[in-house]
BAPA-477277 format. One record per residue (C-alpha): x, y, z. Coordinates in steps of 0.001 Angstrom, whole numbers, plus 500000, padded with zeros to 6 digits. Each point is the difference from the previous one (the first is absolute). Layout:
N
- X,Y,Z $
...
//
This chain:
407
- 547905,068252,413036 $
- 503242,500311,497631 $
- 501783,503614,501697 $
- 502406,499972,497216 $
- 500825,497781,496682 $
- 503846,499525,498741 $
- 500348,499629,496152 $
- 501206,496312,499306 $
- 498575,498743,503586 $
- 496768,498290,499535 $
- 498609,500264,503776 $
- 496911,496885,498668 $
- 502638,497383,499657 $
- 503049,501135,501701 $
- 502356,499785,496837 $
- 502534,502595,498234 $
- 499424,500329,496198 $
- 503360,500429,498532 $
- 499018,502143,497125 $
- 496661,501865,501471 $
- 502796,502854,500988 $
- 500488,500404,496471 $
- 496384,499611,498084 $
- 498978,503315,499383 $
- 503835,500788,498334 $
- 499087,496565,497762 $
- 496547,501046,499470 $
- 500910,503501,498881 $
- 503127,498140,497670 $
- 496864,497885,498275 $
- 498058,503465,499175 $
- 502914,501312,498538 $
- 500559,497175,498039 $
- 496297,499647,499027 $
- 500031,503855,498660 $
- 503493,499372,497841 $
- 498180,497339,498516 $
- 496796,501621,499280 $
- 501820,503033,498583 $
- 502398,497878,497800 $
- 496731,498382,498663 $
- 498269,503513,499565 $
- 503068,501236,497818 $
- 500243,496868,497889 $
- 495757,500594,499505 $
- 500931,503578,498614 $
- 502923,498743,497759 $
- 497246,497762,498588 $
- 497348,503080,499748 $
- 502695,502216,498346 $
- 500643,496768,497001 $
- 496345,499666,499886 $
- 499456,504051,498985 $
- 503073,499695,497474 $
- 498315,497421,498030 $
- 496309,502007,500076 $
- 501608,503337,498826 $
- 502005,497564,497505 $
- 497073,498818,498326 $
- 498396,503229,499999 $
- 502828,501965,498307 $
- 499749,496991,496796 $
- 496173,500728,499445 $
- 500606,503829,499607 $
- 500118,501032,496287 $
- 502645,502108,499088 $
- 499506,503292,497607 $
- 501896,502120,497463 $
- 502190,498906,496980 $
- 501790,496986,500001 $
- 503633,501569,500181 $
- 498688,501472,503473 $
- 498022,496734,501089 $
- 502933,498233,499734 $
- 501970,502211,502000 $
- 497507,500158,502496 $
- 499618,496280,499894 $
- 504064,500478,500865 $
- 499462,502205,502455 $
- 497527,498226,501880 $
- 502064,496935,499852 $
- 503188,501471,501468 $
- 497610,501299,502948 $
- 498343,497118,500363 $
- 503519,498203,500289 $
- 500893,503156,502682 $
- 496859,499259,502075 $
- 500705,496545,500577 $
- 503498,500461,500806 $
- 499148,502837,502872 $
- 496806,497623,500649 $
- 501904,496954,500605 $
- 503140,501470,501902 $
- 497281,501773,502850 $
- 498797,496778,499808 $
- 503054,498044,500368 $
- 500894,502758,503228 $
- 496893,499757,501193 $
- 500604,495911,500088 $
- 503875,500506,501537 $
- 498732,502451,502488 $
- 497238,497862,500932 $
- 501824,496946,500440 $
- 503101,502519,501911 $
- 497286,500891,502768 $
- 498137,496709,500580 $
- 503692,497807,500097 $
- 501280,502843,502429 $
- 496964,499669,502467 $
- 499903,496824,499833 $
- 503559,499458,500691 $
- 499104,502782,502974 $
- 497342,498081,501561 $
- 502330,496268,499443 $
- 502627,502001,501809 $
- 497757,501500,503058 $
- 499143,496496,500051 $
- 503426,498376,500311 $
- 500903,502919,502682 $
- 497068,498964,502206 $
- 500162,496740,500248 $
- 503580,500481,501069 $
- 498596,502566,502651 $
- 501088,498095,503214 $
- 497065,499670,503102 $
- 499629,502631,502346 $
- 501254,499928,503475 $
- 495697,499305,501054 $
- 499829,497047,497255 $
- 503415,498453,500983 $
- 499155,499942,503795 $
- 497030,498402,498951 $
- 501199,497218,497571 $
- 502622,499469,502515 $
- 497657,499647,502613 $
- 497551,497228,497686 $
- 503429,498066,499291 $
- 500773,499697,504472 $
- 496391,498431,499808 $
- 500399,497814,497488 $
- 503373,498951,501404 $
- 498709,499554,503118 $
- 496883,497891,498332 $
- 502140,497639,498443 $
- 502458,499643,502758 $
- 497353,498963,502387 $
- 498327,497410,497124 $
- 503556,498120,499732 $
- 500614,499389,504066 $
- 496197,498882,500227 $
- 499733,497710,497313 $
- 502005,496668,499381 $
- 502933,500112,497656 $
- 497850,497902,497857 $
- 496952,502680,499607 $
- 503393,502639,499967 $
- 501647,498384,496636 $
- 496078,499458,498495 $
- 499554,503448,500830 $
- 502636,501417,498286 $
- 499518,498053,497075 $
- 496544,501580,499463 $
- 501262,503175,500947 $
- 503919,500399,499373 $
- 499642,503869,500267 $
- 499355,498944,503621 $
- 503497,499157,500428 $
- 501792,503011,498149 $
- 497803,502073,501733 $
- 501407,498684,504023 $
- 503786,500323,498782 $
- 499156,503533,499033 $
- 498715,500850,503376 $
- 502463,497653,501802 $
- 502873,501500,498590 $
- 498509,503663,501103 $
- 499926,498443,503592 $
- 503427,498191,500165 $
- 501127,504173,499092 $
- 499100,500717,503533 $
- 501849,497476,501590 $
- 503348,499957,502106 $
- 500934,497004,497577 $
- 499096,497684,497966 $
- 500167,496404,500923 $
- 500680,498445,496384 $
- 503098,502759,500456 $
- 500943,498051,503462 $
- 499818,496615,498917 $
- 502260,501134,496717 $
- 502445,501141,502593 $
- 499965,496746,501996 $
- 501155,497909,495977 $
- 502708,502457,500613 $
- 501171,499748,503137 $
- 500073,496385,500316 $
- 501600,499665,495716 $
- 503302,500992,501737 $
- 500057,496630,501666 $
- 499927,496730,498169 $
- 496677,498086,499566 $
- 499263,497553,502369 $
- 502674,501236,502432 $
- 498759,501832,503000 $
- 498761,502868,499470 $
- 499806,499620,496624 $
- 497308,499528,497500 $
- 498074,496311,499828 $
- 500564,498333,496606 $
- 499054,497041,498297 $
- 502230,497172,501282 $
- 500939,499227,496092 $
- 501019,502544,498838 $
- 499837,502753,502490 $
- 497397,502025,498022 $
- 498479,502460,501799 $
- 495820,499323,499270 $
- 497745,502804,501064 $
- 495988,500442,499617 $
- 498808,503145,500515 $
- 496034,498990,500944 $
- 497405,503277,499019 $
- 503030,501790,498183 $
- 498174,502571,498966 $
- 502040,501904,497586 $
- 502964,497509,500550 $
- 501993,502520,501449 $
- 502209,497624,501665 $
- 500880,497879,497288 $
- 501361,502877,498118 $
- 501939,501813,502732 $
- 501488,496351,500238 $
- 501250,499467,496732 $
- 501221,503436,500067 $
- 502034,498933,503312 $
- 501014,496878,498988 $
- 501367,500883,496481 $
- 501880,503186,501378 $
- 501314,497573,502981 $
- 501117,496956,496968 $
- 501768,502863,498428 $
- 502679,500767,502752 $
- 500269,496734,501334 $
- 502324,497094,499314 $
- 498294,497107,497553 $
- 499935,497463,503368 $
- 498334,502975,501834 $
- 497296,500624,498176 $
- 496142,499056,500665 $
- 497638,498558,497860 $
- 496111,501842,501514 $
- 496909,499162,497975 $
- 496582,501539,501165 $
- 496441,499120,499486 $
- 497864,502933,499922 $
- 496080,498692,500775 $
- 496763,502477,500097 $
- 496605,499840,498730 $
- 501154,501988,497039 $
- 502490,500295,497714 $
- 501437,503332,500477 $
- 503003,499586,497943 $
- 501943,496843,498415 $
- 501865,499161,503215 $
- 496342,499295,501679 $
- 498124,496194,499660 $
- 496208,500480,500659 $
- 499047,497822,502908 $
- 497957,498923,503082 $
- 503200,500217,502475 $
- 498412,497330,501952 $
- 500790,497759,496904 $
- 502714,501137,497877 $
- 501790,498057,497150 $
- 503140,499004,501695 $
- 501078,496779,500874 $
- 500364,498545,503586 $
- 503762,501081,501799 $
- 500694,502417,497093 $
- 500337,503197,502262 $
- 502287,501380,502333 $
- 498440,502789,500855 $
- 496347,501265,500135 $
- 498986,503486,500443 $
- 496506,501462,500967 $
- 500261,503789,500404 $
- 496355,501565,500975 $
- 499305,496729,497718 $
- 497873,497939,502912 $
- 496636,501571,498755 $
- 497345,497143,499402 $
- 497769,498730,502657 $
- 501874,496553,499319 $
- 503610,501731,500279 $
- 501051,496704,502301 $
- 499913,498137,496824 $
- 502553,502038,498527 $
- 501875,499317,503021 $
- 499725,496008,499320 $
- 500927,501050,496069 $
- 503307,501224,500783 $
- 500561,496871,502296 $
- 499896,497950,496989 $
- 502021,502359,497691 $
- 502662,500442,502403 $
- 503271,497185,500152 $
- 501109,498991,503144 $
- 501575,503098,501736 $
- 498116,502436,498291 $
- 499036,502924,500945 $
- 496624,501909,500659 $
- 499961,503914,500133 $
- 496744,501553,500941 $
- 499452,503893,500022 $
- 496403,501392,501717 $
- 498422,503309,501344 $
- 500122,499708,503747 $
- 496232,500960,500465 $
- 499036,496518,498322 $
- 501047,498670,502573 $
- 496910,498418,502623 $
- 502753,499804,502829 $
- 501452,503052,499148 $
- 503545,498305,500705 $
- 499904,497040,496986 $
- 500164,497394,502300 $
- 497245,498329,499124 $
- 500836,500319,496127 $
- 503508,498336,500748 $
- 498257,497265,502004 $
- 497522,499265,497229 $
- 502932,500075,497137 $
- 502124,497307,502792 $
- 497194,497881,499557 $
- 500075,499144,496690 $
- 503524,498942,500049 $
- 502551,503042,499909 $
- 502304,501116,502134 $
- 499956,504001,501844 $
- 503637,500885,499281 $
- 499432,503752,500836 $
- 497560,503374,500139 $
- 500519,503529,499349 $
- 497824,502466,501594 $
- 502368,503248,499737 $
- 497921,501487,496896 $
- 496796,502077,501568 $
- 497718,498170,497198 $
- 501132,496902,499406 $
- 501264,496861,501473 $
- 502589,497644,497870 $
- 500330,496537,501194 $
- 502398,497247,498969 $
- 499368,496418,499931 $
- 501336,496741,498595 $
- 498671,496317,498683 $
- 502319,497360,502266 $
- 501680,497582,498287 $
- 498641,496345,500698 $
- 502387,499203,502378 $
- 498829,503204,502266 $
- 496882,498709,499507 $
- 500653,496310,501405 $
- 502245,501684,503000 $
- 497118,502857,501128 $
- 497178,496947,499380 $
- 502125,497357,502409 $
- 500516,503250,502897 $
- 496571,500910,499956 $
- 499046,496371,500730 $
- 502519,499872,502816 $
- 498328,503045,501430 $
- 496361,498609,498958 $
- 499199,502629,498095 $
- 500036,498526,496780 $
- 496191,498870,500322 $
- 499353,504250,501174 $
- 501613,501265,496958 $
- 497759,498078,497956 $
- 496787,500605,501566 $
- 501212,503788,499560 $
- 500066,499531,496288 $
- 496366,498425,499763 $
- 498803,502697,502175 $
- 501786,502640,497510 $
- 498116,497729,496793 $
- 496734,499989,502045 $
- 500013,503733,500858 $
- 500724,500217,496117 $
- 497405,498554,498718 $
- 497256,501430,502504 $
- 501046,503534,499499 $
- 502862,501219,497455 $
- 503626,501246,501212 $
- 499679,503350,498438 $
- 497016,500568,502384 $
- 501891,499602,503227 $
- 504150,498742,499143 $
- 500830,503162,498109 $
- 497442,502897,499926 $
- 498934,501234,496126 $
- 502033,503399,499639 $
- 497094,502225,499758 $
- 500532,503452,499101 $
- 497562,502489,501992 $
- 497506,501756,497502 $
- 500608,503832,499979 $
//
């Protein structure tokens, strides 16, 4: 039983009509419009009568004989001549009012009704209709989110492809939820380029670089909006600007997502992007780890990264199986990288640090664990971690999906 029905809520299929607040305003603008019309069309249909009578009386008046002498048929030939001549005139000016006035009343209500029309479709939503449109765009947030930490980043980029709407549609709701938090990570990690820029690259401390030039190399995997690449070119060319020419820093970044929000972003799977091997210094994933395959991303930025390079990773603490990360930083040790550091000080989210070892490491930590006899353990633990893969995907059980609770 419906108790009560709200105009522009259809209660059958639980969607807001953007315009059903308005209809009977728009139907009422079409019947004024439809009598203008029809009363333009009457006027022009008596103009027509009225030119129609002249020309019946006209014919009449030249069959009637005229009598008395000639000096007097000829001046009332005259006569009726000049008011023949005044008829018309007076006929064809009412006629020609008529016409103006006509044409005065149906352009003004028609310009009426095209300007009732203009002022409501710029009629903003009530409060009822904008608590209710906001409330369909949570769900559909919330719909999509859940589809892109279920699904692998292959189905994800296939998804959007069909569907790019999809995509503008989650960084609309995303960036309504990143307003309620204490900070944003992207801001963080923009603050860490800066930090670390006042000390050369390479040097402790400092920024990692490519050994060649000392180009700073950053990806920024599931971009988004590529946030971070513009707040570091802003950086970077206000920090060029004041510096000395042997001080400055060269930073390139590569933007990646499964659309291309803007021209700094390059549509990809992030678990294969088009960068070559060692080309990297460092790789950033900020709330980016959302496939059910996210470990592969994990082995993508081991290849992109040189020797040295770094590995910053930003996630929502409630992902998180163990509830502490360990397990996470385990998992990331065993496909080659190094745990350099973790920050757990933010209430939602944990940042950790971590860093590709340059061969030699590698040959050093190798040649220890065999003295200790672990060497043959550490591998077994990386089968186990490709076993468990396979059988049931780390996005089930590594890091939980980010599920937002229906309301």
């Amino acid at each position: 039983m419906v108790l009560f029905q709200v105009e522009g809520w259809d209660l059958k299929t639980n969607e807001v009509s953007y315009d059903s607040a308005n209809t009977k305003k728009q139907n009422k603008k079409k019947e004024r419009k439809e009598k203008a019309k029809k009363a333009h069309e009457r006027r022009l249909k008596e103009t027509e009568d009225e030119h129609n009578n002249y020309a019946v009386e006209k014919e009449g008046e030249d069959e009637v004989e005229p009598q008395g002498s000639p000096e007097s048929r000829k001046v009332s030939k005259k006569a009726q001549a000049d008011r023949k001549s005044s008829s018309i005139t007076e006929k064809h000016d009412s006629t020609s009012n008529k016409r103006k006035r006509s044409d005065s009343n149906g352009s003004s209500e028609l310009a009426k009704a095209d300007s009732e029309e203009a002022v409501i479709s710029k009629k903003p939503l009530t409060a009822l209709q904008q608590k209710m449109m906001a409330k369909l765009s949570g769900s559909r947030f919330r719909w999509i989110n859940e589809q892109l930490y279920t699904i692998t980043s292959e189905n994800a980029l296939e998804l959007i492809k069909k569907q790019p709407e999809l995509f503008d549609e989650y960084h609309d709701g995303f960036r309504s939820q990143v307003q309620a938090w204490p900070e944003n990570p992207v801001d963080v990690f923009v603050e860490q380029f800066r930090a670390r820029s006042q000390k050369p690259v390479n040097a402790p401390g400092g920024l990692p670089g490519l050994a060649a030039d000392k180009k700073i190399v950053v990806a920024d995997m599931g971009c988004g909006e590529a946030q971070l690449a513009q707040d570091l070119q802003n950086f970077y060319a206000q920090y060029n600007r004041k510096q000395k020419k042997h001080f400055k820093k060269n930073c390139v970044v590569h933007s990646f997502d499964l659309k291309k929000a803007n021209k700094l972003v390059t549509v990809a799977d992030i678990r294969n992007v088009p960068l070559p091997d060692g080309s990297c210094t460092v790789v950033v994933f900020c709330l980016a780890l959302m496939g059910t395959n996210f470990l592969d991303f994990i082995k993508e930025a081991y290849r992109l990264l040189a020797p040295r390079g770094e590995l910053w990773i930003a996630e929502i603490k409630s992902r998180f199986a163990d509830r502490q990360g360990d397990e996470f930083v385990n998992a990331i040790k065993l496909l080659g990288f190094f745990h350099k550091k973790t920050d757990d000080t933010n209430k939602m989210f944990t940042r950790f640090e971590f860093f590709k070892p340059p061969q030699e490491i590698i040959e050093e930590r190798k040649a220890k664990l065999e003295r200790r006899q672990k060497f043959i353990e550490v591998e077994s633990e990386k089968e186990e971690l490709e076993t468990k893969r396979s059988k049931n995907p780390e996005g089930k059980w590594l890091l939980k999906p980010c599920i937002y609770k229906r309301r």
